[in-house]
C-alpha positions in Angstrom: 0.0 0.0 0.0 1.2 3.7 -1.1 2.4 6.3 2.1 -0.7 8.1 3.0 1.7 11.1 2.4 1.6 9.6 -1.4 -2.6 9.3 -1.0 -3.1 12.5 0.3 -0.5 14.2 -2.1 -2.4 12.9 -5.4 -5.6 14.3 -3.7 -3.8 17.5 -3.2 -2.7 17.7 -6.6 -6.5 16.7 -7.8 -7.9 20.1 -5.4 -5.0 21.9 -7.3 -5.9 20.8 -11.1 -9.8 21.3 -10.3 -8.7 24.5 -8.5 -6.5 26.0 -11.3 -8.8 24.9 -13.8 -11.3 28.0 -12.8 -9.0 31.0 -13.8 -7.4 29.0 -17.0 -10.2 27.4 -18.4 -11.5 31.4 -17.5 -8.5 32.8 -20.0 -9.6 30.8 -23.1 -13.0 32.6 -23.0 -14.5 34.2 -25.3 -10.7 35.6 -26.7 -9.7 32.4 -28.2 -12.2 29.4 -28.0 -15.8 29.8 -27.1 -17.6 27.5 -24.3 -18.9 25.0 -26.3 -16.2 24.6 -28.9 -14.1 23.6 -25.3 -16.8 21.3 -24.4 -16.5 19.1 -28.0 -12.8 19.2 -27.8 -12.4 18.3 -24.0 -15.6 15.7 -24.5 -14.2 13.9 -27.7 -10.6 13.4 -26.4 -12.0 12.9 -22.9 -13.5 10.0 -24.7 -10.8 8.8 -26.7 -8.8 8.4 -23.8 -11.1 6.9 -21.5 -11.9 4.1 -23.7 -8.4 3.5 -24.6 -7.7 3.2 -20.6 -10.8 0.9 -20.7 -9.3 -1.3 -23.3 -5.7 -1.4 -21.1 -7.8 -2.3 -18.0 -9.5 -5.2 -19.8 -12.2 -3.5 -21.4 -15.3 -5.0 -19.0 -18.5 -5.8 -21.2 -22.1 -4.4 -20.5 -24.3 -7.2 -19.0 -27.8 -5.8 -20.1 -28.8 -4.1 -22.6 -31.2 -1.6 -20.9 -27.9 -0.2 -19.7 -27.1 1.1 -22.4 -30.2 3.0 -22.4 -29.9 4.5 -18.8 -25.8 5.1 -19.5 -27.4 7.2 -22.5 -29.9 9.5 -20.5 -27.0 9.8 -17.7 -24.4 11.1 -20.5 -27.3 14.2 -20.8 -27.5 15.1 -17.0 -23.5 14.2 -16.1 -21.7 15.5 -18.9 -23.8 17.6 -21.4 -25.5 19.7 -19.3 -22.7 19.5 -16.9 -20.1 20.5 -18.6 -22.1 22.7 -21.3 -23.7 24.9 -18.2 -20.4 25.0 -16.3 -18.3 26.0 -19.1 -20.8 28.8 -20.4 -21.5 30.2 -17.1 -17.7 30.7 -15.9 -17.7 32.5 -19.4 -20.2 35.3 -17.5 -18.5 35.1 -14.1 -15.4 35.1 -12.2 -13.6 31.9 -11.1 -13.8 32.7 -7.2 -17.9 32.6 -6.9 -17.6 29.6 -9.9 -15.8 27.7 -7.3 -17.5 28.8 -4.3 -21.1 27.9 -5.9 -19.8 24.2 -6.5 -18.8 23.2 -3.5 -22.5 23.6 -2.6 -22.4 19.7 -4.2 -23.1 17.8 -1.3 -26.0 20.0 -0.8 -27.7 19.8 -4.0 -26.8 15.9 -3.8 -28.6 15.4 -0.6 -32.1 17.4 -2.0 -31.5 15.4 -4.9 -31.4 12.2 -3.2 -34.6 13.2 -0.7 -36.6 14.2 -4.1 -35.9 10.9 -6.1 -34.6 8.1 -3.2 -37.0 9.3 -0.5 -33.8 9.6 1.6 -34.5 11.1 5.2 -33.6 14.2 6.0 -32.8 15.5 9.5 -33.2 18.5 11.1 -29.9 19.2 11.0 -29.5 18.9 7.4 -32.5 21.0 6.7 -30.8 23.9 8.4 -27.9 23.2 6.7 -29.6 23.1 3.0 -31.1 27.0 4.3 -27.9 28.2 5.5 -26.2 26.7 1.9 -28.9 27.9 -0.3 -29.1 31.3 1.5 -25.3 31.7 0.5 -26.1 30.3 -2.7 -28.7 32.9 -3.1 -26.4 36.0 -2.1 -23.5 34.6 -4.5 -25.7 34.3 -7.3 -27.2 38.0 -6.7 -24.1 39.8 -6.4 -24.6 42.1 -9.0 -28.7 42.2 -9.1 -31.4 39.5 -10.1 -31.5 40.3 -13.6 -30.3 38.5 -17.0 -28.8 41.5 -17.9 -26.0 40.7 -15.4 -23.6 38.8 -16.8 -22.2 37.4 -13.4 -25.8 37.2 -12.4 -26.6 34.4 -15.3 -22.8 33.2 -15.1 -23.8 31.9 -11.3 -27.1 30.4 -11.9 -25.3 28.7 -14.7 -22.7 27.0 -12.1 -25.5 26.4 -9.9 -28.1 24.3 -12.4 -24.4 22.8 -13.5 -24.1 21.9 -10.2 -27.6 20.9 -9.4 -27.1 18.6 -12.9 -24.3 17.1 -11.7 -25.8 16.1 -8.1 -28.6 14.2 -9.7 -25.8 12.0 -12.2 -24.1 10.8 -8.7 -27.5 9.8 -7.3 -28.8 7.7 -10.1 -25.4 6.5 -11.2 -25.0 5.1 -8.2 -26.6 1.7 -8.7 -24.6 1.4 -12.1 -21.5 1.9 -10.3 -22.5 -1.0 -7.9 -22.7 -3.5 -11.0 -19.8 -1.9 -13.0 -16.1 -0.8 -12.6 -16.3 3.6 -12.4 -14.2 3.5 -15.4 -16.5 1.4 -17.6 -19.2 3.9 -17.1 -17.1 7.1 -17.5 -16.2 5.5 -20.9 -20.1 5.0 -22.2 -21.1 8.0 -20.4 -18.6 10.3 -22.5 -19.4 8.4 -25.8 -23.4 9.0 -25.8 -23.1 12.4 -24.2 -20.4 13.2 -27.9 -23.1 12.6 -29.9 -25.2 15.8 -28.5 -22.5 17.9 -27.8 -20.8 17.7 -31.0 -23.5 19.3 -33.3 -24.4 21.6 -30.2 -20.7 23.2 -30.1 -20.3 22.7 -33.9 -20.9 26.3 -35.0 -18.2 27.5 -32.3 -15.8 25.1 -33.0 -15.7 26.1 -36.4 -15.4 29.5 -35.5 -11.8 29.0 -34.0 -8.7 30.3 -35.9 -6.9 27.5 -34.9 -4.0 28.5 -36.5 -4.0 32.0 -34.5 -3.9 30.6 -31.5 -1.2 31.6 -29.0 1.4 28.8 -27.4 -0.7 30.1 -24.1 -3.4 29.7 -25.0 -2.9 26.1 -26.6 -1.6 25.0 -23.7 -4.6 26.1 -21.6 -6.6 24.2 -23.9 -4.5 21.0 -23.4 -4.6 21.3 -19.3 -8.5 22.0 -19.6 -8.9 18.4 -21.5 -6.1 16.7 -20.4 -5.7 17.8 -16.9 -9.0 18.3 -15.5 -11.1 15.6 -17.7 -7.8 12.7 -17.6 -5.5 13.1 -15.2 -7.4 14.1 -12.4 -10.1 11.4 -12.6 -7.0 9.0 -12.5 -5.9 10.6 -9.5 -8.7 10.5 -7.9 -9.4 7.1 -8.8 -6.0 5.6 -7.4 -6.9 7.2 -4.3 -10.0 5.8 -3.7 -8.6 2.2 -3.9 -6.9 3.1 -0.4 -9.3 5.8 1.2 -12.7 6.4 1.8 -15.2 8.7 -0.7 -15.4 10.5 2.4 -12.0 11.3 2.4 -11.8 12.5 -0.9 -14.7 14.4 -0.6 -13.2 16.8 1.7 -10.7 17.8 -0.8 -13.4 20.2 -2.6 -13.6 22.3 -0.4 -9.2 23.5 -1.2 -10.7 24.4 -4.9 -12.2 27.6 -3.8 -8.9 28.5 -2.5 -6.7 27.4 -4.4 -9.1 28.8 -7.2 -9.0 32.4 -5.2 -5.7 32.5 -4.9 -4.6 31.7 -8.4 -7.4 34.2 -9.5 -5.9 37.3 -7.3 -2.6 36.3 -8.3 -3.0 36.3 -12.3 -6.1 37.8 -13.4 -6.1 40.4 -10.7 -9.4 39.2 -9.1 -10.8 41.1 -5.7 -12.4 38.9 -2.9 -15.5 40.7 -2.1 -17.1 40.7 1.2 -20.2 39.0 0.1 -18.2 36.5 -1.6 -16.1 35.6 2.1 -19.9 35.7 3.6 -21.6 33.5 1.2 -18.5 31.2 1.0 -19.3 31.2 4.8 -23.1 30.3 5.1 -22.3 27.3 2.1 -19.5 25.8 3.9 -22.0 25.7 7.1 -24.7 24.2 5.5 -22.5 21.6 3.9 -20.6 20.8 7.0 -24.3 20.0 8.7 -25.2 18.2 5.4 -22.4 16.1 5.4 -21.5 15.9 9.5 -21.9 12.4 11.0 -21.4 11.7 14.4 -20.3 8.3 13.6 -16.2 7.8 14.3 -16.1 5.9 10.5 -16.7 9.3 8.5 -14.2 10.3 10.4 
């Protein structure tokens, strides 16, 4: 077994990668490559790669065919949207709320779970899924409650991105029970190519590739290969010696690594009512996510 100082390194690196993506995937938009031409470029490699890796891992074989179906409908909610959403509403706003917004995840996963698995919900976690959404709310309404606000529409973006993404990791969960992760990451990037493609068509057309900067090429390739590849290999190794639980908690360094790197090259500002709503969301998810049991922790 690896050092845990190996373990929690690679997880490090993952908060960093996730982190950094915010203010670089940031620099490629709208000056070089528009949000959905990145989203068919990092989707179709993404793919290519994954199912290579799938092949050098043994390539594992759907058992039923009404898998295919559900792998299908859970490439629309866990990539598509996802990514589409995500992409095209860090376009509108900065990287610091981007990153603040989605650590709200274990909120959104929770509602999600009540509203589809009947899931019980405490107390507790009710007043911590008010406290998130409050700081949601004020995050999202920085600049007014109007479409005409670009950061305004940027953060509801992240949040339905979010919100998307929540409801994949509830109803992929009894797929991942039958199958190996990587065996539905490969279907679930192959259907959701055949949408995105002729959505970010137009855009990816659109690119002077052959104008394109060294910087920004290289932005492009950590985008696709860094945040799609490497870190879901990362994190994968990990979890073969720690808990989900464990590797959850490593979210919550994106929004400052994600601050940090923001301040330091793009000359961001942390606002005060992004410090208070990054407060009231890291409340409500700690009392989402707290158990008093000595396994979570």
């Amino acid at each position: 077994m690896p050092s845990k100082l190996k373990i929690h390194s690679a997880l490090l690196i993952v908060g960093l990668i996730y982190g950094a993506n915010y203010t670089i995937a940031k620099s490629l938009m709208p000056d070089y490559v528009d949000a959905y031409a990145i989203i068919v470029v990092r989707v179709t490699i993404g793919t290519l790669l994954f199912w290579l890796l799938h092949y050098l891992d043994g390539g594992e074989k759907i058992q039923y065919k009404r898998d295919y179906i559900t792998l299908a409908l859970l490439s629309v909610i866990g990539v598509t949207i996802n990514q589409l959403l995500f992409f095209k509403g860090l376009s509108f706003t900065n990287p610091i709320s981007a990153s603040v917004i989605m650590t709200s995840s274990p909120i959104t996963v929770l509602i999600v779970s009540y509203l589809v698995l009947k899931e019980k919900i405490t107390f507790r976690k009710v007043l911590g899924i008010g406290l998130g959404a409050y700081g949601a709310i004020r995050l999202i309404g920085l600049e007014g409650v109007s479409f005409a606000h670009e950061s305004f529409k940027g953060n509801l973006f992240i949040l339905i991105n979010a919100i998307s993404f929540s409801t994949y990791l509830v109803l992929v969960k009894p797929l991942m029970l039958r199958y190996k992760t990587l065996t539905v990451i490969k279907w679930v990037f192959f259907f959701s190519m055949f949408v995105v493609i002729p959505f970010g068509w137009n855009e990816l057309t659109q690119v002077d590739w052959a104008a394109l900067p060294m910087s920004a090429w290289l932005a492009l390739g950590y985008v696709v290969i860094g945040t799609t590849f490497l870190a879901y290999l990362l994190n994968t190794w990990a979890l073969n010696y720690v808990s989900p639980t464990i590797v959850g908690y490593y979210i919550y360094l994106q929004p400052l690594f994600s601050t940090l790197i923001a301040i330091t090259y793009r000359g961001d500002t942390l606002s005060r009512v992004q410090v208070v709503s990054a407060v009231f969301i890291f409340t409500g998810v700690f009392l989402v996510s707290f158990k008093k049991t000595s396994k979570t922790f």
